[in-house]
NUMARLUM-145460 format. One line per 10 residues: number of its first residue (from 0); for each residue x, y, z of N, C-alpha, C. Coordinates in steps of 0.2 Angstrom, whole numbers, plus 2048, in hexadecimal, padded with zeros to 3 digits. Atoms other than C-alpha are relative to their C-alpha. Layout:
# NUMARLUM-145460
NUM = X:Y:Z:X:Y:Z:X:Y:Z ~ ...
This chain:
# NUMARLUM-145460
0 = 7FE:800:7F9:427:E55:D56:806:804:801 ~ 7F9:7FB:800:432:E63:D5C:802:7FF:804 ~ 7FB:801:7F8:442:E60:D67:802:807:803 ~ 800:7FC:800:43F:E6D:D70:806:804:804 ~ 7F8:7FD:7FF:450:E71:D78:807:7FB:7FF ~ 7FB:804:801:461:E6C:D70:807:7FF:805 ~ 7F8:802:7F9:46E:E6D:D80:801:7F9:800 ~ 800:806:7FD:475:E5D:D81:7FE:7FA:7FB ~ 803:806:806:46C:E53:D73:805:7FE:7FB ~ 7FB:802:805:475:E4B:D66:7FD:7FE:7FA
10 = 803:7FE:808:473:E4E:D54:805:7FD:7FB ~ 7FB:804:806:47B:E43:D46:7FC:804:7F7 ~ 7FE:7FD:806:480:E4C:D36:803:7FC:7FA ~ 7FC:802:806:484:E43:D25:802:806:7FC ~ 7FD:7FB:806:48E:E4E:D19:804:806:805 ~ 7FA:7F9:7FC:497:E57:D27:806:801:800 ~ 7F9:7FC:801:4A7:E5C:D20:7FF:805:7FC ~ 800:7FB:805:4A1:E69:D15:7F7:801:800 ~ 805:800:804:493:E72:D0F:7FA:800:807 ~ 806:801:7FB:480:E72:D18:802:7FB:805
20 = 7FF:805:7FA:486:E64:D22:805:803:806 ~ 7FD:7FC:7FC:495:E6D:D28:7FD:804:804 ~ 802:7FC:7FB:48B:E7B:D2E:7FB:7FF:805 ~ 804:801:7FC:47C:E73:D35:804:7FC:805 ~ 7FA:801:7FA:489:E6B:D41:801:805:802 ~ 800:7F9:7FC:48F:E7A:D46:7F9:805:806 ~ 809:7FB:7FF:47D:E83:D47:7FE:7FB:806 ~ 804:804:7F9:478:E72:D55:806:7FF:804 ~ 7FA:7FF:7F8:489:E75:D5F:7FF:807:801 ~ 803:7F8:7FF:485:E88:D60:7FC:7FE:805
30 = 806:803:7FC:476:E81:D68:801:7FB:806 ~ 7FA:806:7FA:482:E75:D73:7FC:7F9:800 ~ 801:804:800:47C:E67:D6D:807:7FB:7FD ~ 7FC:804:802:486:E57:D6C:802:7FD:7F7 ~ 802:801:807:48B:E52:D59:803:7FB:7FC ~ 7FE:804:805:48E:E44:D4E:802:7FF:7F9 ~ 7FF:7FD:807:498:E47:D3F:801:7F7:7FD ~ 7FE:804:805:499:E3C:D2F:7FF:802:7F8 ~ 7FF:800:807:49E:E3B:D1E:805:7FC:7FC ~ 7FC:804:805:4A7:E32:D10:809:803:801
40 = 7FB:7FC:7FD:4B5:E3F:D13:803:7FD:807 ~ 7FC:800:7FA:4BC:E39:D23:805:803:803 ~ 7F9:7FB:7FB:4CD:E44:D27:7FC:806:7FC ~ 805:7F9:801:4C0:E54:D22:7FD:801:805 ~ 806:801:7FD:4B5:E4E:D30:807:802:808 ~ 7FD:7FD:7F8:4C5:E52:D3E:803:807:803 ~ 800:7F8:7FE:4C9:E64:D3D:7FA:802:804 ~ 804:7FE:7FE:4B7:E66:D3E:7FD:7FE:808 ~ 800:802:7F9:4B4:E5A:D4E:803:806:805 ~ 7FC:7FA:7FA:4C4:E65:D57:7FB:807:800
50 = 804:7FA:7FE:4B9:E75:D54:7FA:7FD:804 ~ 807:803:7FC:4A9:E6C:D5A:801:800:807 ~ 7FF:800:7FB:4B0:E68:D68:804:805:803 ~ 7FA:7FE:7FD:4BB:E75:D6C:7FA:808:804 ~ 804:7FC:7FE:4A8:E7E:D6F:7FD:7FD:806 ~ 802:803:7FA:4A6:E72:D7D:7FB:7FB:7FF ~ 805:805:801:49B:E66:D77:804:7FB:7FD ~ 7FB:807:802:49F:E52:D73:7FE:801:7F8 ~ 805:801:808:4A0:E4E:D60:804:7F9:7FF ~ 7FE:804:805:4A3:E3E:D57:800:801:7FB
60 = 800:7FF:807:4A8:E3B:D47:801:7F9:7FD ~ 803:805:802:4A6:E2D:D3B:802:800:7F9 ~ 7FF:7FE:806:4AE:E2B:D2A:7F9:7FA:7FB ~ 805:803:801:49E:E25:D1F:7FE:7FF:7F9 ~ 804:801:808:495:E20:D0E:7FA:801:801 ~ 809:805:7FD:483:E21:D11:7FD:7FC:7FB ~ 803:805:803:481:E18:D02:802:7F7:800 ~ 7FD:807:7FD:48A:E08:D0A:7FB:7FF:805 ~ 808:804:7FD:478:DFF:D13:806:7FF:806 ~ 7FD:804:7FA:486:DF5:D1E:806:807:806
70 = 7FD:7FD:7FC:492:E03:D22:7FC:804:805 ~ 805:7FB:7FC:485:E0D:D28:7FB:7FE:806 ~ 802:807:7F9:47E:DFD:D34:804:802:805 ~ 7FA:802:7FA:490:DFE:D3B:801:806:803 ~ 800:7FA:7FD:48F:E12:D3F:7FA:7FF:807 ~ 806:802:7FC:47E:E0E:D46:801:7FE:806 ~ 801:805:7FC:480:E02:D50:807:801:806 ~ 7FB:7FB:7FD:492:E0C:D56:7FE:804:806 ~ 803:7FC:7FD:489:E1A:D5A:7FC:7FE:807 ~ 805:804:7FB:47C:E12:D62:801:7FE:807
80 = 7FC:804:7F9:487:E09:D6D:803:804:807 ~ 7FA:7FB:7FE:491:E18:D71:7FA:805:807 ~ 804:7FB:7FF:484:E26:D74:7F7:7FF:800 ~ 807:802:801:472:E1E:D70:7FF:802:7FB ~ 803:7FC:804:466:E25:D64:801:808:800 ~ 7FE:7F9:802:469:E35:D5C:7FA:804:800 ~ 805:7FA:801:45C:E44:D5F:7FE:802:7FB ~ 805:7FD:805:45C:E4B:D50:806:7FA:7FA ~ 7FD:802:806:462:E42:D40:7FE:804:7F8 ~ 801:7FE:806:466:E4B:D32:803:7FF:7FA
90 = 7FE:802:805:468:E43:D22:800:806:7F9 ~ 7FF:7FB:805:471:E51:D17:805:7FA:7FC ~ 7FC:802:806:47F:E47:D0D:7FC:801:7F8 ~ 803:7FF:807:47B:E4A:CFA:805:801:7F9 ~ 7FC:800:805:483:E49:CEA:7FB:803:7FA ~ 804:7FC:809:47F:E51:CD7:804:7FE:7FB ~ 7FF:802:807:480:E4C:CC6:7FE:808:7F9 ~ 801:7FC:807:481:E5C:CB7:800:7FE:7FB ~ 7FE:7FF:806:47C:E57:CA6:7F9:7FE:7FE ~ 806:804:807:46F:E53:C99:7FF:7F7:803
100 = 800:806:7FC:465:E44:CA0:803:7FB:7F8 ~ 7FC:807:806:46C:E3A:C8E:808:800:7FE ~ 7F6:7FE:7FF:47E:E40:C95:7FF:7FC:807 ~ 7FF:801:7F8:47A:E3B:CA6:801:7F6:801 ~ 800:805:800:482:E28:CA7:7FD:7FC:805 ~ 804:805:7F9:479:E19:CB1:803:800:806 ~ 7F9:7FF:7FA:488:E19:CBC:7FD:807:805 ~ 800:7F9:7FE:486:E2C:CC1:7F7:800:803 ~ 806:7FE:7FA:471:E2A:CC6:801:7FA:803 ~ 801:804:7FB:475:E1B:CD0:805:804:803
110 = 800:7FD:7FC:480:E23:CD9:7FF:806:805 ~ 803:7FB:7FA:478:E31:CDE:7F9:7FF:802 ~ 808:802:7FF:467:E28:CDF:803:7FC:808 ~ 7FD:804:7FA:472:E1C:CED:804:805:804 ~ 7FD:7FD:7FB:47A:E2B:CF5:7F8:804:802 ~ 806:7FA:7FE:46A:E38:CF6:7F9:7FC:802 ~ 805:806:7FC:45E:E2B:CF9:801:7F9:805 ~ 7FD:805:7FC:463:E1B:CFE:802:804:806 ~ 7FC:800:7FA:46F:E23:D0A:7F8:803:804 ~ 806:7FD:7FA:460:E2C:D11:7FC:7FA:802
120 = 800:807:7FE:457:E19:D14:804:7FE:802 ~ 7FC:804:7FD:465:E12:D1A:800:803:809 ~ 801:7FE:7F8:467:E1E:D27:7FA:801:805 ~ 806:801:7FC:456:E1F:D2C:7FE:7F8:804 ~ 800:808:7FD:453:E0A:D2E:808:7FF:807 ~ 7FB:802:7FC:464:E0C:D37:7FD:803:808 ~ 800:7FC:7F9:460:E1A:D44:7F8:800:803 ~ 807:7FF:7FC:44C:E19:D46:7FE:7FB:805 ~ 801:805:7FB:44B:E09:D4F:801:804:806 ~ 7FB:7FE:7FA:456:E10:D5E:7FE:808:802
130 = 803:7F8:7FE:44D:E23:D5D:7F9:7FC:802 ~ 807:800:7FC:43A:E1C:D5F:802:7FB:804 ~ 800:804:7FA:440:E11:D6D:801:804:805 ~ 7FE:7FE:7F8:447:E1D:D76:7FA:806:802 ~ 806:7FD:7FE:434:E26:D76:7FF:806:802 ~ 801:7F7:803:438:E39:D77:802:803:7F8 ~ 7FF:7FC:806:439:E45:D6B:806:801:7FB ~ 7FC:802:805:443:E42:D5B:7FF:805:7FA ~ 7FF:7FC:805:447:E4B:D4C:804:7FC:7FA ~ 7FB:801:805:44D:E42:D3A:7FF:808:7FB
140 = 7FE:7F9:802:452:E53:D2F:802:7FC:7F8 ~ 7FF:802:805:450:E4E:D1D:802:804:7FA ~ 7FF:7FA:804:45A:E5A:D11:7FF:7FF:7F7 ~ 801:801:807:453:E59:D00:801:805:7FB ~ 7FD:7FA:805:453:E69:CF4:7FA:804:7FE ~ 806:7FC:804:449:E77:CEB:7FE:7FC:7FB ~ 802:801:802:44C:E6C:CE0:7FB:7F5:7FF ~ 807:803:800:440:E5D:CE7:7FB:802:800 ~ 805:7FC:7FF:433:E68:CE5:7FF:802:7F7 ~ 800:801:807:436:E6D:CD2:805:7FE:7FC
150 = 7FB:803:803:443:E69:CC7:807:805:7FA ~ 7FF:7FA:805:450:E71:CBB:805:7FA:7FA ~ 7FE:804:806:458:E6B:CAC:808:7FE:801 ~ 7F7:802:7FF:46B:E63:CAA:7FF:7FD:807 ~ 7FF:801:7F9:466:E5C:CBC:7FB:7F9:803 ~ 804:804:7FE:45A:E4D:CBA:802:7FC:806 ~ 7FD:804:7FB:463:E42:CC5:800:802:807 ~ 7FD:7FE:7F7:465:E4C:CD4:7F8:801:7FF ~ 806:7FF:7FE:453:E52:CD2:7FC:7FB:800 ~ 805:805:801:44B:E42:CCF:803:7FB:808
160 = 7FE:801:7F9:456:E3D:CE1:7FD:803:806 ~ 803:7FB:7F9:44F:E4D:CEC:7F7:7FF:7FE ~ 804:804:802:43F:E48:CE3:7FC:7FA:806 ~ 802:805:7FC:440:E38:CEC:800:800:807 ~ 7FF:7FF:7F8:445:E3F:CFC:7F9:802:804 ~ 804:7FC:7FE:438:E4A:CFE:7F8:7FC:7FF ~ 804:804:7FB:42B:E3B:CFC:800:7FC:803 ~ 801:804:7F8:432:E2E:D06:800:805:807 ~ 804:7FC:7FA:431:E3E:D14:7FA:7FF:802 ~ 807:800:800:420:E3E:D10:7FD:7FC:804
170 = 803:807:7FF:41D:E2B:D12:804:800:809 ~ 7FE:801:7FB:427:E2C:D21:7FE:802:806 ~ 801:7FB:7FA:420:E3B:D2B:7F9:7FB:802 ~ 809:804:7FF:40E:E30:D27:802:7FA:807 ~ 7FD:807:7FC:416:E22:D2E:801:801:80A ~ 7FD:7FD:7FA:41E:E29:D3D:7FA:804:806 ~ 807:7F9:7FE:40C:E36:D42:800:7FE:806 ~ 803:7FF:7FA:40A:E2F:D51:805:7FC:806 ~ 7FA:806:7FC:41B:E2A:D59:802:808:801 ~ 7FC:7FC:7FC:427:E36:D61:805:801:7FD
180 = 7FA:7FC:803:431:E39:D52:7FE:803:7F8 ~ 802:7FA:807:42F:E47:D44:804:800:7F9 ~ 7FF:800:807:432:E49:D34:801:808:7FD ~ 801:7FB:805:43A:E59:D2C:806:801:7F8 ~ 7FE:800:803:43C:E5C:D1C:804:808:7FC ~ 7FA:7F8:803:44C:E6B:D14:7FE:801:7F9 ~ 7FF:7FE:808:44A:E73:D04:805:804:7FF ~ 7FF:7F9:7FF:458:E7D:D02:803:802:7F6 ~ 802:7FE:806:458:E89:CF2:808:800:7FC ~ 7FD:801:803:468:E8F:CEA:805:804:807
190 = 7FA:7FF:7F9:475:E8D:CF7:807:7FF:7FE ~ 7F8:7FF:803:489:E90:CF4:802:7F9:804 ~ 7FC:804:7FB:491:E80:CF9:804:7FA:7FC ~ 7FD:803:805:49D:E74:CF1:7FE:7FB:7FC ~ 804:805:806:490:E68:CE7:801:804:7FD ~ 800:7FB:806:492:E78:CDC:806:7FE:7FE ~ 7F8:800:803:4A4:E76:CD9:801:7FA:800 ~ 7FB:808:802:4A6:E62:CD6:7FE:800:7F9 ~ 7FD:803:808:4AD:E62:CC5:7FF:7F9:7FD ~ 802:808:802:4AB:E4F:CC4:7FB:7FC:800
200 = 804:802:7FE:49B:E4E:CC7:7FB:801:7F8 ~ 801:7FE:806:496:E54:CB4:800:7FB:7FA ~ 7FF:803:806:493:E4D:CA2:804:804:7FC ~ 7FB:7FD:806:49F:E4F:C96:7FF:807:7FC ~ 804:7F8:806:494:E5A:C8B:800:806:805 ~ 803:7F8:7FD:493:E68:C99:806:803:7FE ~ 7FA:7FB:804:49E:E77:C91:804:801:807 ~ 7FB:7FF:7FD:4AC:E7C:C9F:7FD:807:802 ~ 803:7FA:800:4A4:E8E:C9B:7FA:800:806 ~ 807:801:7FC:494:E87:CA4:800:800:807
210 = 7FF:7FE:7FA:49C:E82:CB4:803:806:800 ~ 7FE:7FB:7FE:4A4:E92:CB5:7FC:806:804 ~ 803:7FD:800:495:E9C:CB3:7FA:7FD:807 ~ 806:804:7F9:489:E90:CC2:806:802:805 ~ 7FC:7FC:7F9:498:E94:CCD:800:806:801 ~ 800:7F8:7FE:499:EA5:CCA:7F8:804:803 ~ 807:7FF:7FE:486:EA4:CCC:7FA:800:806 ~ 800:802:7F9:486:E9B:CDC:802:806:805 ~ 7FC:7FD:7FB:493:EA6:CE5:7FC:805:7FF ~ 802:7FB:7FE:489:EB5:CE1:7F9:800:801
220 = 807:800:7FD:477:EB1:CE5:801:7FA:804 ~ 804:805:7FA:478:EA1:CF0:802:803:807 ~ 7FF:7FF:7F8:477:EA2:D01:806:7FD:803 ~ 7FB:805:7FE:483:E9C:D0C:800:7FB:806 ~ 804:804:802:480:E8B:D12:800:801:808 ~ 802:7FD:7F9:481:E92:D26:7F8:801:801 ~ 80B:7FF:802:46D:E98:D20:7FD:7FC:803 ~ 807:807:7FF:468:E86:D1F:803:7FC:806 ~ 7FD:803:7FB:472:E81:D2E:7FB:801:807 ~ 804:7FE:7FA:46A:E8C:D3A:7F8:800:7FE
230 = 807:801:800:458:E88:D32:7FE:7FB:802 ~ 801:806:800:45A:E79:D34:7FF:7FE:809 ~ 802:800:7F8:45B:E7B:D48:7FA:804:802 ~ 805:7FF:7FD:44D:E86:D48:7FB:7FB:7FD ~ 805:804:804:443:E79:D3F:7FE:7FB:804 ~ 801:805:7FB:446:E6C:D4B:7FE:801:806 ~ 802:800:7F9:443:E76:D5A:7F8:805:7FE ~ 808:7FF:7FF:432:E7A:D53:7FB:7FB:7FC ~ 802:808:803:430:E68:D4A:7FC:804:7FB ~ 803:7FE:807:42B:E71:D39:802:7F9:7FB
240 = 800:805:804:427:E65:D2C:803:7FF:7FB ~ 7FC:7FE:808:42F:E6C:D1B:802:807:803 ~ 7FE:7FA:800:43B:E7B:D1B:801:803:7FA ~ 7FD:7FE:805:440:E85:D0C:805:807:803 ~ 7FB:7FC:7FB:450:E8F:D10:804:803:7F8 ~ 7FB:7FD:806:45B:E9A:D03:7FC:801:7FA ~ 802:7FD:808:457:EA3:CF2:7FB:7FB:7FC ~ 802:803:808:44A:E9C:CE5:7FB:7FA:805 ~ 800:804:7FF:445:E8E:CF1:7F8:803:803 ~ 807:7FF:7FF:433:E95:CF8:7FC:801:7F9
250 = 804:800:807:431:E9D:CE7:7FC:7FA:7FB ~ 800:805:806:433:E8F:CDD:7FA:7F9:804 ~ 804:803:7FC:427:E85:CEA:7F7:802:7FF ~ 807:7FD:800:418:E94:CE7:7FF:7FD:7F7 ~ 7FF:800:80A:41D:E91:CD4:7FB:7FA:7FD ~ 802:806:800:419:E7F:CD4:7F8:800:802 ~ 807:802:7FD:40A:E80:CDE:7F8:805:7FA ~ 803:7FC:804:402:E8F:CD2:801:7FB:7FA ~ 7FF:803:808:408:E86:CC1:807:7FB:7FE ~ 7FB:801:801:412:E7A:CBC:805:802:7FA
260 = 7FC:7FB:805:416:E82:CAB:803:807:804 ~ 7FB:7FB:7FD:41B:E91:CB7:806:7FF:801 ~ 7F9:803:7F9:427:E8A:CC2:803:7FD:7F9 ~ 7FB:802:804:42D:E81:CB2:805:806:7FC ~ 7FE:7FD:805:42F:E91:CA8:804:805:806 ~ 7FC:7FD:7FB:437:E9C:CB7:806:7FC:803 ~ 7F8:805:7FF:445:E8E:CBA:803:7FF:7FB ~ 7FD:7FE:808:449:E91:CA6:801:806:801 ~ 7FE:7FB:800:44A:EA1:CA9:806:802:803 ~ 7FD:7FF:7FC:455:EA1:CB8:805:7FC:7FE
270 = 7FB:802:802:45F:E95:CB0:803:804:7FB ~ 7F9:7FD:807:468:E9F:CA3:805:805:803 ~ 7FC:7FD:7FC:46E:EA8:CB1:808:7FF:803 ~ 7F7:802:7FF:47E:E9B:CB5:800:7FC:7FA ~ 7FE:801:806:47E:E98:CA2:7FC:7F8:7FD ~ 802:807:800:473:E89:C9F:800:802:7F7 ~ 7FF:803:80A:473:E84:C8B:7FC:7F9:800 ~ 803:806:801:469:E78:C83:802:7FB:7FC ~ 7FA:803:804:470:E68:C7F:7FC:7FD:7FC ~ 802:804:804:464:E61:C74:7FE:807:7FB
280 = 805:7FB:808:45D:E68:C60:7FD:802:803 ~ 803:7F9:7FD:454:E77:C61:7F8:7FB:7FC ~ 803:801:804:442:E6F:C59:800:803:7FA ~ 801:7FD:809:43D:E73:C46:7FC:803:801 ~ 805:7FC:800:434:E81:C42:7FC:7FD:7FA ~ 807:804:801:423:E7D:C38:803:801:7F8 ~ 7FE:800:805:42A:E7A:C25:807:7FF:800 ~ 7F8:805:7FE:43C:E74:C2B:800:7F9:7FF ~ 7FD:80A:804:442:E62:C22:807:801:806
């Protein structure tokens, strides 16, 4: 369902202090659309408002968890009160985990399973009552990844998260087919943005050497995440169903679809490019005790 003109509509952004989310704000106030910031970040989210606003369009902001069910009621139901239903709702917030899944602690995939999913059902249950009521054209924006689509090594957690987004979209779009609000879902590929640099987010076992070389590998082939900012608007004004935006992220899409040994051995390839290392014994060759 495409919102075919954005002047004036209001667009809620999780993860907008940085990053895709940053820019995809910017990209629907460019467009003079109204904007709703939120993030866990909360004094990140005021600079960016005074610019929002200083392009003549209203913004709120919202200091936010999405993985809090209840706080995410209380935005809601803020919002709501304030402004109504949001036109386009784009759940980007996202988090990442680097390590060997038997370095990856329980702790680390709950939380990013409660931020990268979860948050995305909470804010859906919150905000879609209040869009299919108000009976026009609507747009939730579900930012998943290259890699929901295939996967890569040292990154179970996050993949086995964009994974899940990219079916409850699915289930959702089914759901939705015949209401007045769309479904689209973002792949974006190797985009330069600060999930690349959080050092905290690591197992023990990664070398130091490792992030060095994904950083230096980011900065020079990923995109810059304005890219997926401005796809993401034209996505909405022509209600596209899946996007793939930035380096690697179509390929790795055709890869999949042709072989999964392909896509599997071309994402080994492409990893030894920001240094990936294997954390487990190499097997035994054929007469090795």
């Amino acid at each position: 369902m495409a919102v075919s003109q954005l002047m004036g509509k209001w667009v809620l952004v999780t993860g907008a202090a940085s990053g895709i989310g940053l820019e995809t704000a910017r990209a629907f106030a460019r467009q003079r659309s109204n904007l709703i910031l939120t993030d866990i970040n909360e004094a990140g989210l005021a600079p960016i408002q005074r610019e929002i606003e200083a392009l003549g369009v209203r913004c709120l902001s919202h200091g936010l968890d999405v993985a809090d069910e209840f706080a995410v009621r209380r935005v809601a139901d803020a919002v709501i009160a304030s402004v109504g239903a949001p036109h386009i709702l784009v759940n980007n917030a996202g988090i990442g985990f680097l390590g060997p899944l038997l370095n990856t602690p329980t702790d680390a995939w709950r939380k990013v399973l409660d931020v990268n999913v979860m948050g995305v059902v909470h804010l859906c249950q919150a905000f879609l009552p209040a869009m299919l009521e108000a009976g026009d054209a609507r747009q939730v924006v579900n930012v998943a990844s290259a890699m929901g689509i295939g996967s890569a090594p040292n990154l179970s957690a996050y993949c086995a998260s964009k994974h899940a987004v990219m079916g409850l979209s699915d289930a959702l779009a089914m759901e939705l087919a015949k209401t007045s609000v769309g479904i689209t879902i973002v792949c974006p590929g190797v985009i330069d943005t600060p999930i690349v640099r959080n050092r905290r987010a690591i197992a023990d076992v990664v070398p130091d050497a490792q992030m060095d070389k994904i950083e230096a590998h980011y900065k020079k082939t990923g995109a810059h995440p304005s890219v997926v900012g401005e796809r993401i608007v034209r996505a909405v004004l022509r209600g596209e169903d899946i996007v793939f935006v930035g380096p690697t992220a179509k390929a790795l899409y055709n890869a999949k679809r042709v072989s999964r040994k392909l896509a599997s051995t071309a994402t080994l390839a492409g990893c030894k490019a920001n240094g990936y290392w294997w954390p487990y014994p190499a097997k035994r060759s054929a007469g090795q005790r």
